[in-house]
C-alpha positions as a Markdown table, in Angstrom:
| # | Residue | x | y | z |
|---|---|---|---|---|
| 1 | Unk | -23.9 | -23.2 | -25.1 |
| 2 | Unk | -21.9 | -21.0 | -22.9 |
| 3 | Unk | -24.3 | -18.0 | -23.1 |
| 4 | Unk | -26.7 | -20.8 | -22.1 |
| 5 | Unk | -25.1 | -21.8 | -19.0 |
| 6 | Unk | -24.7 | -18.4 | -18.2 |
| 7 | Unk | -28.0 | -17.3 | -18.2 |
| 8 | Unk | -29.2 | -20.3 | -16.1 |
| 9 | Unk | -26.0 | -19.3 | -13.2 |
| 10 | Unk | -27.5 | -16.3 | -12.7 |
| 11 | Unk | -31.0 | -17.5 | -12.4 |
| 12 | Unk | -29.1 | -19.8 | -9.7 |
| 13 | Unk | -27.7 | -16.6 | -7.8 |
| 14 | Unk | -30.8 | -14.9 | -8.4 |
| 15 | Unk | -32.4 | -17.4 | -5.9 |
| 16 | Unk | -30.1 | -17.8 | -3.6 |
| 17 | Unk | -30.0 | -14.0 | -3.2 |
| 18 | Unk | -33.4 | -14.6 | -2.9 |
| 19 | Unk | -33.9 | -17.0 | -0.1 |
| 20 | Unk | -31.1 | -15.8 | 2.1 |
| 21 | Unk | -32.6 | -12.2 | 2.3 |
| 22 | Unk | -35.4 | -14.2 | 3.9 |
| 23 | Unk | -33.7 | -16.3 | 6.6 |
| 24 | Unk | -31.9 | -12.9 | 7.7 |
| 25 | Unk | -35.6 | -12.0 | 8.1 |
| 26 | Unk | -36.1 | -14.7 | 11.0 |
| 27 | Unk | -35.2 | -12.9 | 14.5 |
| 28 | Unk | -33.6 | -14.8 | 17.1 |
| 29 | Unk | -35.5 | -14.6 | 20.1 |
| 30 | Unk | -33.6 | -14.2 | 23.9 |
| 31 | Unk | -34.3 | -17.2 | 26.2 |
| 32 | Unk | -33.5 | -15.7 | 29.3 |
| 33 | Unk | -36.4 | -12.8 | 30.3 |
| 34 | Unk | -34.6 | -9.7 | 30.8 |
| 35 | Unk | -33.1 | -8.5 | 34.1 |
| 36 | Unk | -34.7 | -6.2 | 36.7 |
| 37 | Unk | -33.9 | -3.0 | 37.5 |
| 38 | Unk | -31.9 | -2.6 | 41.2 |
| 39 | Unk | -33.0 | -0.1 | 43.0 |
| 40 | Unk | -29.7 | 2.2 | 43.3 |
| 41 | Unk | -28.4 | 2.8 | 46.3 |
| 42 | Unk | -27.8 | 7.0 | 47.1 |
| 43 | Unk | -24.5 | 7.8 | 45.7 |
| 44 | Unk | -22.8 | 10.4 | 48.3 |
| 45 | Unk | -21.8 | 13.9 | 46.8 |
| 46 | Unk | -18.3 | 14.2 | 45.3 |
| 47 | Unk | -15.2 | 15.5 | 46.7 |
| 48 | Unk | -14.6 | 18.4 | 44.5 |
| 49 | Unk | -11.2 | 17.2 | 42.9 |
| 50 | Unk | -7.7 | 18.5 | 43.4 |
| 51 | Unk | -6.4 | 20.8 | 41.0 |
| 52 | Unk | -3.9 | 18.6 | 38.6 |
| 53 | Unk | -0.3 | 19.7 | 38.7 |
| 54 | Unk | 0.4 | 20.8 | 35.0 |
| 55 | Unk | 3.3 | 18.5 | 34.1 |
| 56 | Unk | 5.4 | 20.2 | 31.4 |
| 57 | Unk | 6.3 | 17.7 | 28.4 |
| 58 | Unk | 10.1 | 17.3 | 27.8 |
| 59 | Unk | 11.4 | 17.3 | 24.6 |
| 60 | Unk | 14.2 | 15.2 | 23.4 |
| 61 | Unk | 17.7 | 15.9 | 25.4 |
| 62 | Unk | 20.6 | 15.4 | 23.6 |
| 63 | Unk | 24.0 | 15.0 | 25.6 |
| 64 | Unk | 26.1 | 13.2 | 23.3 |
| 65 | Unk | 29.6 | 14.6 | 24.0 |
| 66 | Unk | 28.8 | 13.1 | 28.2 |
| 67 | Unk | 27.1 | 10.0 | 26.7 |
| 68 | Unk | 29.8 | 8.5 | 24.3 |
| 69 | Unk | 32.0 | 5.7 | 26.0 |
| 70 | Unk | 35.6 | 5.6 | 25.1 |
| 71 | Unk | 35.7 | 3.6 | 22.3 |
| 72 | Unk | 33.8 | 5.9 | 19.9 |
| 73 | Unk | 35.4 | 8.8 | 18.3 |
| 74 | Unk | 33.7 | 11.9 | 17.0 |
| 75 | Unk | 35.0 | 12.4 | 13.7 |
| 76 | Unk | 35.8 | 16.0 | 11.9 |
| 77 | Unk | 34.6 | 17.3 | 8.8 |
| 78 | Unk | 37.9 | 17.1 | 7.2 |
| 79 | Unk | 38.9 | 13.8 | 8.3 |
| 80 | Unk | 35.9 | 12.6 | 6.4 |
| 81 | Unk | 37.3 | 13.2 | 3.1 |
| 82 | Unk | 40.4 | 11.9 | 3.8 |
| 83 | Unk | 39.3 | 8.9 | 5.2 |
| 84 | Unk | 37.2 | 8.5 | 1.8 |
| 85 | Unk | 40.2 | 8.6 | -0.2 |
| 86 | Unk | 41.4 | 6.4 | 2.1 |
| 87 | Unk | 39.3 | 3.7 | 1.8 |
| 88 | Unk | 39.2 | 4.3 | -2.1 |
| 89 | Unk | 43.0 | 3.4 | -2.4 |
| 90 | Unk | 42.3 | 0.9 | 0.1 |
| 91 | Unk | 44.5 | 2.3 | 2.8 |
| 92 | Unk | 42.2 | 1.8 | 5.5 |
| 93 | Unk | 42.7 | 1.7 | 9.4 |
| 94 | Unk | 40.7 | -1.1 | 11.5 |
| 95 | Unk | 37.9 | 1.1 | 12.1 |
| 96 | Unk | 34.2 | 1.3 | 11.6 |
| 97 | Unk | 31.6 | 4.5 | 11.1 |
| 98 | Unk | 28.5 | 4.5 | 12.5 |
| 99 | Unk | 26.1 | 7.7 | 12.6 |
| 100 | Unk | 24.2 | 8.2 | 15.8 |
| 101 | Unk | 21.0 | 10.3 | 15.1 |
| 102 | Unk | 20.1 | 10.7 | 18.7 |
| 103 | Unk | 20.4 | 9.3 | 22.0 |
| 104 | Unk | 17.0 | 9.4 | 24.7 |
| 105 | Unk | 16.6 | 8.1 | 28.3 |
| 106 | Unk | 13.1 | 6.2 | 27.0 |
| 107 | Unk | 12.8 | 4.0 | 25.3 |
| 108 | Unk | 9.6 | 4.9 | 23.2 |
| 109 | Unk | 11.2 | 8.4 | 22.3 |
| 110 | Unk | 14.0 | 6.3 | 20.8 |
| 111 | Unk | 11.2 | 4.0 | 18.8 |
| 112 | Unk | 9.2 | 7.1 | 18.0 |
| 113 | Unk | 12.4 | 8.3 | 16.0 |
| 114 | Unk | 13.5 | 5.0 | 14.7 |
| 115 | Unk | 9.9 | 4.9 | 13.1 |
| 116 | Unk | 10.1 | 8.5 | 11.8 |
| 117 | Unk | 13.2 | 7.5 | 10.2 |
| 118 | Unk | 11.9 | 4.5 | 8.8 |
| 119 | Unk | 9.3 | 6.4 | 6.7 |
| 120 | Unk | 11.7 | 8.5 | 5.5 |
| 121 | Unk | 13.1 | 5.3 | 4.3 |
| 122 | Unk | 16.1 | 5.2 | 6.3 |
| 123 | Unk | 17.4 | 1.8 | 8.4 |
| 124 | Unk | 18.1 | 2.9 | 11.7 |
| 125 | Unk | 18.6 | 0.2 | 14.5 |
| 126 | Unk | 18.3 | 1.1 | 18.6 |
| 127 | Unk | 21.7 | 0.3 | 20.8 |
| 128 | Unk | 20.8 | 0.1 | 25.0 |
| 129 | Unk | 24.3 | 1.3 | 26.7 |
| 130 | Unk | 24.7 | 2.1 | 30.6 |
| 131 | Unk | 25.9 | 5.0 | 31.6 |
| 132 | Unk | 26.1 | 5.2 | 35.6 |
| 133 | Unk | 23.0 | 3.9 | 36.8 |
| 134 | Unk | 20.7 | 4.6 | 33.8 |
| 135 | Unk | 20.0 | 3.0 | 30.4 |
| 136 | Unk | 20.6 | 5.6 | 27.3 |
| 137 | Unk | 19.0 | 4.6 | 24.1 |
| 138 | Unk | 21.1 | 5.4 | 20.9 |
| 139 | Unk | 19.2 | 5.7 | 17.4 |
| 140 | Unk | 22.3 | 4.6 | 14.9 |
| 141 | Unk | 22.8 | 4.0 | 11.7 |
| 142 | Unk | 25.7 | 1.5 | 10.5 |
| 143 | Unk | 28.2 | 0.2 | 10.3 |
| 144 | Unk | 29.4 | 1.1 | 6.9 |
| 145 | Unk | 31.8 | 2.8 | 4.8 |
| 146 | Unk | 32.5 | 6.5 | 5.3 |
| 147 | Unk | 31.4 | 7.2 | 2.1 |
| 148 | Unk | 28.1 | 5.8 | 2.5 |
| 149 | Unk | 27.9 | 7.0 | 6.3 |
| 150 | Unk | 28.5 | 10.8 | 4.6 |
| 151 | Unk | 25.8 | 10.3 | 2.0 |
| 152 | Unk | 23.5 | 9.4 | 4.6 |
| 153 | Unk | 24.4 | 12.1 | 6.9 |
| 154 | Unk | 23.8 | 14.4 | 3.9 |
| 155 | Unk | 20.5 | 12.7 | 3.3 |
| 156 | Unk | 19.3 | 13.6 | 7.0 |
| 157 | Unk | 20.9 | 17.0 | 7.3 |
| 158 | Unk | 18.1 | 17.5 | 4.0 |
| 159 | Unk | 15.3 | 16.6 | 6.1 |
| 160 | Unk | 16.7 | 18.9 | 8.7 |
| 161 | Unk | 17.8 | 15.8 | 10.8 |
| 162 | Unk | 21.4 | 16.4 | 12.4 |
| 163 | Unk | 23.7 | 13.6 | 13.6 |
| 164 | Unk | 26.9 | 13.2 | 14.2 |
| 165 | Unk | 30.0 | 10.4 | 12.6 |
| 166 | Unk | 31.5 | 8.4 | 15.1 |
| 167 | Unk | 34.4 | 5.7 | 14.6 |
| 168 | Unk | 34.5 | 2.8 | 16.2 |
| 169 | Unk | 37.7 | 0.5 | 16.6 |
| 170 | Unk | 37.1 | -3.0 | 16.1 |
């Protein structure tokens, strides 16, 4: 019974395969006629171009020790594993860590590394601050522990990504 009903669905798809290769056949004819030619009009002789200026890409710039605004701290090497004992025998101040990767004056530079970062599966977020009269665009990482902001500093410094620790009082 079932080999039955097989055999007669593919007879079924055999004719439908069939008779739609045969209305694809059927061309669609245009109703409008097609246009005339215009007779072009004589195109005058070009200007011979200026020379382009060769514009010199600029790689990424990286000021933080001007950029950072009073609030954040850079923090030393040492203090990081005293702060982790710290925060292990739950002594710890009223501070945050966060680890800025980088900081850009475009936007897209700052996206372009966020994404690179991304596929080497790290969750970076983008902060806007004003410095003067132009917009800086820090790649960060955190808040967190400064355990964790370590291990992920060690991660990057791997991949030959530096960064720097900064704390941040709440």
């Amino acid at each position: 019974m079932l080999i039955t009903a097989l055999i007669i669905g593919f007879a079924v798809f055999l004719v439908y395969i069939r008779s739609a290769g045969k209305d694809a056949a059927v061309q669609i004819q245009p109703i409008t006629p097609p246009p005339q030619p215009v007779a072009q009009a004589k195109t005058p002789e070009p200007a011979q171009p200026a020379k382009p200026e060769k514009v010199e890409p600029k790689g990424p710039t990286f000021e933080f020790y001007r950029l950072l605004p009073g609030k954040e701290v850079t923090v030393p090497e040492h203090e990081i594993n005293s702060r982790i004992r710290e925060e292990q025998t739950s002594k710890t101040k009223d501070v945050t860590y966060v680890l800025q990767i980088a900081a850009f004056d475009e936007l897209t530079q700052a996206d372009a590394l966020k994404a690179k970062l991304a596929l080497l599966n790290f969750q970076t977020k983008i902060e806007k601050a004003k410095l003067g009269n132009t917009y800086k665009y820090r790649v960060r990482i955190g808040p967190a522990q400064i355990a964790d902001i370590n291990n992920i500093k060690n991660r990057l410094k791997q991949q030959g990504i530096d960064s720097m620790i900064l704390s941040i009082s709440k």
